[in-house]
C-alpha positions in Angstrom: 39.3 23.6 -20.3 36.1 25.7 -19.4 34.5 25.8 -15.7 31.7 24.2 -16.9 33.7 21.1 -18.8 35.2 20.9 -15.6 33.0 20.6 -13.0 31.3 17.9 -15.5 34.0 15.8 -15.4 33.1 14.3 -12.3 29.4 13.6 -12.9 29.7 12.3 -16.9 32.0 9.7 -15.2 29.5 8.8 -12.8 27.0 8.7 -15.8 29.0 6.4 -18.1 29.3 4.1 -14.5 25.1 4.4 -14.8 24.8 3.2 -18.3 27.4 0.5 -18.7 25.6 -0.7 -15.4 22.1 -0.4 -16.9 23.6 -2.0 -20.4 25.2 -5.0 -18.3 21.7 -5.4 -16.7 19.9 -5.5 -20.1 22.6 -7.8 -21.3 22.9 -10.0 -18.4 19.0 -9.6 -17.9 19.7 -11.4 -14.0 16.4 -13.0 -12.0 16.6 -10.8 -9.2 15.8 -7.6 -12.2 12.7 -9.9 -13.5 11.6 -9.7 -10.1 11.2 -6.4 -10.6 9.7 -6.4 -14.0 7.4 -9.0 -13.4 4.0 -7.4 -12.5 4.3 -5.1 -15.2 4.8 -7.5 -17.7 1.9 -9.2 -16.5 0.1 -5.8 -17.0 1.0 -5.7 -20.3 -0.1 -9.2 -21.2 -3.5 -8.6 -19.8 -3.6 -5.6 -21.7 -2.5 -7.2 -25.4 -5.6 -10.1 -24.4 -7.4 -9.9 -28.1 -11.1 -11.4 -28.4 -9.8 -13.9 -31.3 -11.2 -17.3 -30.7 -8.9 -19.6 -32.9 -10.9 -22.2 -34.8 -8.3 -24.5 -35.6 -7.7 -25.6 -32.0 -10.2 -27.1 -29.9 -9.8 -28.8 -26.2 -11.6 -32.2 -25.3 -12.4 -31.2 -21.6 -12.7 -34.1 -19.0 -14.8 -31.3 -17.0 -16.8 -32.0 -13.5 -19.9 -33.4 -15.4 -18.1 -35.7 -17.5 -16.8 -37.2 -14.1 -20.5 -37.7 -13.2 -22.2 -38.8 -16.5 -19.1 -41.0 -17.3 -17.4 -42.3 -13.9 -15.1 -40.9 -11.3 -11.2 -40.2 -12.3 -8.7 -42.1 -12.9 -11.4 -43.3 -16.1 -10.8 -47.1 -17.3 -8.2 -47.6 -20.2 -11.2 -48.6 -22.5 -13.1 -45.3 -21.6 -9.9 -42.9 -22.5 -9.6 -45.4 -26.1 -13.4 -45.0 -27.0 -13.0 -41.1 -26.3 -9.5 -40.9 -28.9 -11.2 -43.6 -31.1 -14.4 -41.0 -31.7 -11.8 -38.0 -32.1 -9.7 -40.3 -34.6 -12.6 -40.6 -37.0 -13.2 -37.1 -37.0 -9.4 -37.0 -38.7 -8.6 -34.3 -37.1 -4.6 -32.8 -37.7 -3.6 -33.9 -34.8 -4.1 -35.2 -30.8 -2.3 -34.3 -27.9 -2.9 -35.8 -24.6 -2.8 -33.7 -21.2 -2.8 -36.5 -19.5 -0.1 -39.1 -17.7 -0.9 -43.1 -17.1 2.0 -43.9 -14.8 0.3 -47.1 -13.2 -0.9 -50.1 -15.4 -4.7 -51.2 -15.1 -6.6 -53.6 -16.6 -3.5 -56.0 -18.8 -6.5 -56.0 -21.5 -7.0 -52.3 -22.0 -4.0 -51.4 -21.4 -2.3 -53.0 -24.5 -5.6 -51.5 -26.5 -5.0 -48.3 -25.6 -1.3 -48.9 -26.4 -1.7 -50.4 -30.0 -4.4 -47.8 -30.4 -2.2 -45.3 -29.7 0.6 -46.8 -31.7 -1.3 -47.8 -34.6 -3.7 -44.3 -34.9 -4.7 -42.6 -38.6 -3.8 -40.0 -36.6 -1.1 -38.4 -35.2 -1.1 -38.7 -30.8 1.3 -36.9 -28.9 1.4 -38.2 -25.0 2.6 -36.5 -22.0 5.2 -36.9 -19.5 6.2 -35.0 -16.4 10.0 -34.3 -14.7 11.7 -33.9 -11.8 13.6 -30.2 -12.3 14.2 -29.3 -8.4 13.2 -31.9 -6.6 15.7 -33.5 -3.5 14.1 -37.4 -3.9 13.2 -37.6 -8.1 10.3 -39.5 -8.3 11.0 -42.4 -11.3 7.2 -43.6 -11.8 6.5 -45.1 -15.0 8.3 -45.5 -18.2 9.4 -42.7 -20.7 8.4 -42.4 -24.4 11.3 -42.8 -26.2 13.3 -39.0 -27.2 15.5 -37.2 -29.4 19.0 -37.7 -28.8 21.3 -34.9 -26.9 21.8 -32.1 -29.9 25.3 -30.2 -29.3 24.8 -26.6 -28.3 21.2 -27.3 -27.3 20.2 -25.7 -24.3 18.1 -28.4 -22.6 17.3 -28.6 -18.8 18.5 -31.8 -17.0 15.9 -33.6 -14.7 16.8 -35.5 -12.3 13.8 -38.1 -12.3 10.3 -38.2 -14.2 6.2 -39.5 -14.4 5.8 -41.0 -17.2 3.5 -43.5 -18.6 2.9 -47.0 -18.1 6.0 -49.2 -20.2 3.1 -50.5 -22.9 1.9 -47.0 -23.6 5.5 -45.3 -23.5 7.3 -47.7 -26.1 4.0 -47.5 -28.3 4.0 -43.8 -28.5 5.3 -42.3 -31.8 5.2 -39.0 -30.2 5.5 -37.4 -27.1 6.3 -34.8 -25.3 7.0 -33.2 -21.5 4.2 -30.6 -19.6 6.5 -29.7 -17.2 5.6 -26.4 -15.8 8.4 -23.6 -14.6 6.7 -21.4 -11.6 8.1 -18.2 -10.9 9.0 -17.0 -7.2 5.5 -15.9 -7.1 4.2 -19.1 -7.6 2.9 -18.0 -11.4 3.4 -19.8 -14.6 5.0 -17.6 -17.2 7.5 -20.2 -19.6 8.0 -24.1 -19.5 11.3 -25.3 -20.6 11.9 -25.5 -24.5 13.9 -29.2 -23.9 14.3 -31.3 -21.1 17.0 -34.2 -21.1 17.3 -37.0 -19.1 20.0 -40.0 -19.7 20.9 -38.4 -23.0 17.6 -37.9 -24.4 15.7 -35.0 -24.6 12.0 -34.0 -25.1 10.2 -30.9 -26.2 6.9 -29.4 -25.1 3.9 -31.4 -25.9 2.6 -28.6 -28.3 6.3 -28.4 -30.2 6.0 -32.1 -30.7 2.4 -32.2 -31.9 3.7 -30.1 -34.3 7.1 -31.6 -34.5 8.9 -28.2 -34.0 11.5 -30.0 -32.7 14.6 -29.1 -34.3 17.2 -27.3 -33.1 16.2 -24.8 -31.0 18.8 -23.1 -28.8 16.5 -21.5 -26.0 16.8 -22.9 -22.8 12.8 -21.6 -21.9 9.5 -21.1 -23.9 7.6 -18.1 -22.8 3.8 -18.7 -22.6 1.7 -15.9 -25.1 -0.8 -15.4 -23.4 -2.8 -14.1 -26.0 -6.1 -15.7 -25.7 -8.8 -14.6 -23.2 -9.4 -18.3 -21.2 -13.2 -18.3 -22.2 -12.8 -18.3 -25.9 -11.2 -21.3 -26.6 -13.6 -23.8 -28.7 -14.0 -26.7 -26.0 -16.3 -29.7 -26.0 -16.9 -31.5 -22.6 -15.7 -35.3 -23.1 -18.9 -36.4 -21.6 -21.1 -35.1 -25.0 -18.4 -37.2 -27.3 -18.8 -40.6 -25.1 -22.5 -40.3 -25.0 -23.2 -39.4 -28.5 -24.3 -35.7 -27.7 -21.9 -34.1 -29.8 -20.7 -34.2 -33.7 -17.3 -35.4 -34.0 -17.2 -33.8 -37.3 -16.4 -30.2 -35.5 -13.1 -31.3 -34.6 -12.2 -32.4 -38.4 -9.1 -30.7 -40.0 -8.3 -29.1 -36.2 -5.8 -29.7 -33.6 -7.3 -31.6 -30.3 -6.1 -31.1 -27.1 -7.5 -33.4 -24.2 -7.4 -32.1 -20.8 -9.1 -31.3 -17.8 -10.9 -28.3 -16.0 -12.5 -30.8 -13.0 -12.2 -29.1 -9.9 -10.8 -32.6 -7.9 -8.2 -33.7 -10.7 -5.9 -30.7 -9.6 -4.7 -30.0 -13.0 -4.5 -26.0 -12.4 -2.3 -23.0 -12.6 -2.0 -19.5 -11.7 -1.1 -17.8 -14.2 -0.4 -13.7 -15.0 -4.1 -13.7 -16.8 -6.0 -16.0 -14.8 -5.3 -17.0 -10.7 -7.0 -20.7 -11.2 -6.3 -21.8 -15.4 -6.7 -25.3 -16.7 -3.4 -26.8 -17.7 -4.2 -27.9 -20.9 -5.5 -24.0 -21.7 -1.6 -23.1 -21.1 -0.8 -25.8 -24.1 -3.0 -24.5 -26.0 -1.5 -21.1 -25.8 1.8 -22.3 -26.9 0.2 -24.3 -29.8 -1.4 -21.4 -31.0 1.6 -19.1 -30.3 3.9 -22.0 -33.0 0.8 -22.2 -35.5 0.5 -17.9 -35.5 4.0 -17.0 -34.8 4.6 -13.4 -32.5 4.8 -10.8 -34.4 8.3 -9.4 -35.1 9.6 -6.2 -33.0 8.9 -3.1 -34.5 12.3 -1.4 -33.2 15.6 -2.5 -32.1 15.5 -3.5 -28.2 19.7 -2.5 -28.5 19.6 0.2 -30.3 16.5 2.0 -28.5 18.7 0.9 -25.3 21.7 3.1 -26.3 20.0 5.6 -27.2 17.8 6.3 -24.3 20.6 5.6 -21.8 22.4 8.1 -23.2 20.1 10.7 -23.3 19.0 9.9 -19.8 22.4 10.3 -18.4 23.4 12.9 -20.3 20.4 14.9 -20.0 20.2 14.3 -16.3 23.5 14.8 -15.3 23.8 18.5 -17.6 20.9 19.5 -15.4 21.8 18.5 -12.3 24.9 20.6 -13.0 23.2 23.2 -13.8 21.0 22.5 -10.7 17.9 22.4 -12.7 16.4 19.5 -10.6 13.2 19.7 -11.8 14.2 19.8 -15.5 16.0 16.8 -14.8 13.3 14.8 -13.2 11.2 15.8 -16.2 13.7 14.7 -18.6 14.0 11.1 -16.4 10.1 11.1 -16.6 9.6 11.0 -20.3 12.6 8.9 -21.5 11.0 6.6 -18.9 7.6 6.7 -20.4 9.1 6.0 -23.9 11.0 3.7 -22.8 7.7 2.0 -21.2 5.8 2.2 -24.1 9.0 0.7 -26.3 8.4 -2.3 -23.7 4.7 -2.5 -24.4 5.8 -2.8 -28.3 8.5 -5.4 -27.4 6.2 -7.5 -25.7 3.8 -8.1 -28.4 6.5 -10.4 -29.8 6.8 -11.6 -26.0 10.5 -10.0 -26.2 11.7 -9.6 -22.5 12.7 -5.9 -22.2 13.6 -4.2 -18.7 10.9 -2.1 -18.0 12.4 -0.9 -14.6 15.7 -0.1 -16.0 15.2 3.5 -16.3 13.6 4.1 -13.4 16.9 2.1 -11.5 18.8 4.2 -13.7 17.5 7.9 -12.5 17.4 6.6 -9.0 21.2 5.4 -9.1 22.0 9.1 -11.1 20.2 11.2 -8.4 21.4 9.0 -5.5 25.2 9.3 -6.9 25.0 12.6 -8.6 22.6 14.8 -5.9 25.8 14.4 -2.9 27.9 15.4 -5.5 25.6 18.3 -6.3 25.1 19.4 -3.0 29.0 19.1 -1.9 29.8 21.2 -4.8 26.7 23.7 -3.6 28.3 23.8 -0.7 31.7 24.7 -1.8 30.2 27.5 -4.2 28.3 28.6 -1.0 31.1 28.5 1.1 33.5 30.5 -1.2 30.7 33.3 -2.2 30.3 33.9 1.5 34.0 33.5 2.4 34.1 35.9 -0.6 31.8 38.5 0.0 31.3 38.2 3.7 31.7 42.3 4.7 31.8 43.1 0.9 28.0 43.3 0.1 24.8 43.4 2.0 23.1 39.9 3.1 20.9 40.6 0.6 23.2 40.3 -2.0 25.0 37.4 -0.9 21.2 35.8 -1.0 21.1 36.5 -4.5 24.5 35.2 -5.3 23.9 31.9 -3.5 20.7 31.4 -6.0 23.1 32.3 -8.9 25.3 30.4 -11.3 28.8 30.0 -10.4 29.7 31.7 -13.6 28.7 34.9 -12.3 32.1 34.9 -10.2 33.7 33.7 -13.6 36.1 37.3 -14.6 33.9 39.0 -17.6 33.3 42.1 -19.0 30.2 44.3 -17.8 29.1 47.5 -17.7 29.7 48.9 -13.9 29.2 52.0 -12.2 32.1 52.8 -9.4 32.0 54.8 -6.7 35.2 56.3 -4.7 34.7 57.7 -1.4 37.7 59.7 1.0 38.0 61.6 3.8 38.8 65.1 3.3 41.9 66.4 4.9 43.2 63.1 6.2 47.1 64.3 6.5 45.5 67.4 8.5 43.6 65.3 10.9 46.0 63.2 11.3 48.5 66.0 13.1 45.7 66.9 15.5 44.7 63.8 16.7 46.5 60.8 18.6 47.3 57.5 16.7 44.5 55.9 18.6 41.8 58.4 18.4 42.4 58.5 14.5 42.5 54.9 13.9 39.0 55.1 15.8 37.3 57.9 13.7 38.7 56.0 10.4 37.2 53.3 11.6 33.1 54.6 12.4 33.7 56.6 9.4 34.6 53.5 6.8 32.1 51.5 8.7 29.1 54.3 8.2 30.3 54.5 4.2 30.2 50.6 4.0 26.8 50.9 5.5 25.3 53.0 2.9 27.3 50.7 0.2 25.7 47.7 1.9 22.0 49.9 2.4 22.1 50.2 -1.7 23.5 46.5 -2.1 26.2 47.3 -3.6 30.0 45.6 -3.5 32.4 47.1 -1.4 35.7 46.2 -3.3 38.1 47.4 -1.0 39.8 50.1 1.6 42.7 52.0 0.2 43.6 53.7 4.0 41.1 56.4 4.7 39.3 55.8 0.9 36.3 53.5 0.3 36.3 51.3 -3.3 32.4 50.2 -4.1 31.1 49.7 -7.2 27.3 48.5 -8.7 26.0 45.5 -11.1 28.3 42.9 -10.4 28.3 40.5 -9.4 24.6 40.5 -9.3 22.8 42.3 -12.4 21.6 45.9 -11.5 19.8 47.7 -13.9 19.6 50.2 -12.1 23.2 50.4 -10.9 24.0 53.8 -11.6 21.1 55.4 -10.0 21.7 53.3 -6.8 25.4 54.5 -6.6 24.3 57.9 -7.0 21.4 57.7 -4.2 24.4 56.0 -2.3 26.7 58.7 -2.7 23.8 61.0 -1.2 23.4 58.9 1.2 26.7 58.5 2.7 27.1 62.9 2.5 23.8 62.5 5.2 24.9 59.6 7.0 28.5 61.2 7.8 26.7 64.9 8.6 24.5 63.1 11.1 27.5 61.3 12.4 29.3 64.8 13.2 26.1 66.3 15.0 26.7 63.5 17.3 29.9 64.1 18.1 29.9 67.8 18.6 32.9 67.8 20.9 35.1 66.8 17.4 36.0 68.5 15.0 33.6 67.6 11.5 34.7 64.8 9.5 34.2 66.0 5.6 34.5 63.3 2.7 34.6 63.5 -0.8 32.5 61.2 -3.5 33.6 59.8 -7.0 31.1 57.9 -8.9 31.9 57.1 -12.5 30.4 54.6 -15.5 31.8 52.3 -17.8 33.0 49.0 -19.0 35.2 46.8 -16.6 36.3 43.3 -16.0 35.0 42.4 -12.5 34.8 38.7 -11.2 37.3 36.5 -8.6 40.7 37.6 -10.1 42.7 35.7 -7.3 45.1 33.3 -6.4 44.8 30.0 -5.0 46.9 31.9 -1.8 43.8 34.5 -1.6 40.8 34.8 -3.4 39.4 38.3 -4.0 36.7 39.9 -5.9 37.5 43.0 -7.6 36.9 45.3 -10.9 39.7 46.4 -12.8 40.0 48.7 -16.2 40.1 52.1 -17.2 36.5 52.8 -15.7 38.2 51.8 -12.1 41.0 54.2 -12.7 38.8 57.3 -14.2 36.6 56.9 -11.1 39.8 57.8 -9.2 40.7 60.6 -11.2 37.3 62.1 -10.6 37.7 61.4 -6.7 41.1 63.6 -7.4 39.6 66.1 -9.2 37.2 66.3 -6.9 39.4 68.0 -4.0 39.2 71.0 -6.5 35.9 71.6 -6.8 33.2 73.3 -4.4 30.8 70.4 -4.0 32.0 67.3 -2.2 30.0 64.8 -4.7 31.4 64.4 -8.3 29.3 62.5 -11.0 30.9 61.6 -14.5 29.0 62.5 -17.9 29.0 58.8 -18.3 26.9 58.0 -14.8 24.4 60.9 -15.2 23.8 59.7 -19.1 22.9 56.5 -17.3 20.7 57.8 -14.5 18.8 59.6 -16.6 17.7 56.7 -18.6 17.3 54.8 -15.3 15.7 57.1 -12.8 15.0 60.8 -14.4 13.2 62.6 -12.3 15.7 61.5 -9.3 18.3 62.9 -11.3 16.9 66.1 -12.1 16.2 66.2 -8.0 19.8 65.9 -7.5 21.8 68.0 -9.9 22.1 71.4 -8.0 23.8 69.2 -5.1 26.4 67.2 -7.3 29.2 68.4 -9.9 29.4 67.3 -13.3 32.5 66.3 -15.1 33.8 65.1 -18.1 36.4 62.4 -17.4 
């Protein structure tokens, strides 16, 4: 198993933790999440608002002036059976009434609106409310009688009701519930697609106009919303009652009766409107069953995978690789397609987790960026554990911005340089133990200097010799030209040492520098790390520094460096070649 597989092992685990988290969340698709996803769902919906004005629906509206020209609210029983007796001519498809009679009136009208209603040409669908989370269920009124409990269906218990008064309720051939469902933020998005109570259940009003009541397994309806409020056809009740208005415009359409007056209360906020008449929200959903929503054009669980996949994947490669800013741009656009695949899905009112993504890339940088910086750490910690002494600060700079592959062991082309004191054994008989160890030591510490000066890697001390070499483990270009000005550098460095210390006798060194192919990287144990080169160029470089003691100049270059310099830094080398010998290793 590489490095690289390695250190992923870690994160990709973290990652699959990410996306079978974001899957469960898709698939669980909990309240707190919606929460969340909410307000730009509601974005979205304004958005898809089309102009379309349908012309098969129209709403009867009990508005403010038909309070005045007419009477005050609640209306007399005889008022609300002339105003569905002048909508029944019309035959229109059908009649659905936004409007609950819990209290009997007048005995008279009330059994005339009731065999009215039970004896119509025409279809009429009455209303009644429930109790869903109330602590003392109201029981007001009768109810209209249901369908019975279906198995499997997913109907919401109440615990009490509003209904109608008893005459009204047992006439009705239809009816159905206007319950409303308000969200935590106090907005109407769904209403329940069956309520049950003492094992009968009722759909929404509009589902029972048109008698979509079979079995349907969802336990909520979500509202279109696809209507702009002010192009619904409505006709104020007041012009129908007075005679100011052609009945014959609501033949062959759909009637809802509602209201929009400001003191009857009947409002709702709403994600398109703050302030909506409630019988504008029915006929939403009535339009929504007569024009079903379109179906999506891609696979919410598919595009889910997908995504999630690449997002984790993506992100947690590049955070490896500690290419932050590619992952944040990777997290950016699988977001944005994901948004837009949202957009699509909601067209077809499809609830998609818009947020998910954006959870997702804050869990994966919040897990994944501790784990990133520990393991910077660690790299940081061994390159300068490494390398502390062994290169300039420079260097170890550069090796902290690099890949932790460049400590991997690999073949590269290096230049070496070998550096000795001349006449070590000699110097060693004239001087005491302690003076010797003392001149070693200014003497290795003013070669290491010059190593350090010309950033390159001092490998090691082999007693009074110097190991350095050039390219690795940072790239040089220019590596055998800088161990050559090294080499120059340490012959002045060391003459300028002995001026200063006229009283001893001169320290003389001798220089090795050779090119060539050798594998350098952190060849240790887990007892003691160490970065080194090894290969025949290492050992021709010492040949040279042996060779070297026979020769009159102090500095040896190999064919192979020179060849090298000369394509690096010419005219330095054509400076330097009366000072230097040239051999052929």
């Amino acid at each position: 198993m590489s490095g690289f597989t390695r250190r992923l092992a870690i994160p990709f685990f973290i990652a699959l933790l990410v996306e079978v988290a974001g899957s469960l969340l898709i698939m669980q698709q909990p309240q707190w999440l919606k929460h969340f996803d909410q307000p730009v769902l509601d974005a979205f919906t304004r958005w898809q608002l089309t102009q379309r004005i349908p012309d098969d629906i129209v709403i009867v509206d009990i508005d403010d002036q038909s309070l005045q020209r007419i009477a005050p609210w609640p209306w007399p029983r005889d008022v609300i059976g002339k105003l569905l007796q002048t909508i029944e001519q019309a035959q229109p498809l059908g009649i659905g009434l936004d409007i609950v009679f819990p209290e009997p009136r007048d005995a008279q009208a009330d059994q005339a609106l009731a065999h009215q209603v039970q004896n119509s040409t025409v279809r009429i669908c009455i209303a009644q409310a429930f109790d869903l989370h109330g602590s003392q269920p109201r029981h007001i009124g009768a109810l209209a009688t249901g369908w019975p409990v279906s198995p499997g269906a997913a109907a919401i218990a109440a615990s009490g009701y509003v209904g109608n008064y008893p005459q009204l309720a047992k006439a009705a051939r239809c009816a159905g519930h206007i319950t409303p469902w308000l969200d935590a933020d106090g907005l109407l998005r769904r209403l329940p697609e069956w309520i049950r109570f003492n094992r009968q259940t009722w759909p929404f009003l509009s589902a029972a106009m048109l008698e979509r009541t079979s079995t349907v397994q969802a336990t909520f309806v979500t509202v279109p919303y696809r209507i702009r409020p002010q192009n619904w056809l409505a006709l104020p009740a007041w012009r129908l009652l007075l005679g100011q208005a052609d009945p014959a415009m609501l033949k062959g359409r759909w009637v809802l009766i509602g209201s929009s007056a400001l003191g009857l209360g009947d409002k709702v906020a709403t994600p398109i409107h703050p302030w909506m008449p409630g019988v504008v929200v029915h006929a939403e959903l009535l339009d929504g069953l007569l024009r079903p929503l379109p179906s999506p054009p891609i696979s919410p669980l598919w595009f889910v995978w997908v995504s999630l996949t690449l997002l984790v994947v993506g992100m947690t490669v590049l955070i490896v690789r500690k290419r932050l800013y590619a992952a944040l741009v990777v997290a950016l656009v699988i977001a944005v397609g994901w948004m837009g695949s949202a957009y699509l899905l909601w067209h077809s009112r499809i609830y998609f987790p818009v947020t998910v993504p954006w959870m997702a890339s804050g869990l994966m940088i919040l897990t994944l960026l501790p784990w990133a910086w520990w393991r910077l750490y660690q790299q940081q910690r061994h390159i300068r554990r490494l390398f502390e002494g062994y290169v300039s600060p420079e260097v170890v700079s550069q090796l902290l911005q690099a890949p932790q592959d460049t400590l991997a062991p690999q073949k590269k082309q290096i230049t070496v340089l070998f550096a000795d004191i001349t006449g070590f054994t000699q110097l060693s008989k004239q001087l005491s133990t302690e003076k010797l160890a003392e001149i070693t030591r200014q003497v290795l510490t003013i070669l290491t200097e010059q190593v350090h000066r010309h950033q390159g890697t001092v490998d090691k001390y082999i007693g009074d010799a110097v190991m350095a070499f050039w390219n690795a483990p940072v790239e040089q270009p220019d590596h055998a030209c800088r161990a050559m000005r090294c080499a120059l550098s340490m012959q002045r460095a060391l003459a300028e040492w002995n001026a200063r210390n006229p009283d001893q006798s001169p320290v003389r060194i001798h220089i090795a520098v050779h090119t060539g192919e050798a594998m350098v990287g952190d060849l240790g144990t887990h007892y003691r790390h160490t970065y080194t080169a090894i290969g025949d160029t290492v050992n021709r470089a010492a040949r040279l520094l042996e060779q070297a003691n026979d020769v009159a100049g102090q500095i040896v270059f190999s064919k192979q460096s020179l060849n090298a310099a000369c394509r690096q830094c010419a005219p330095f080398v054509e400076q330097i070649k009366h000072q230097v010998t040239i051999l052929d290793t």
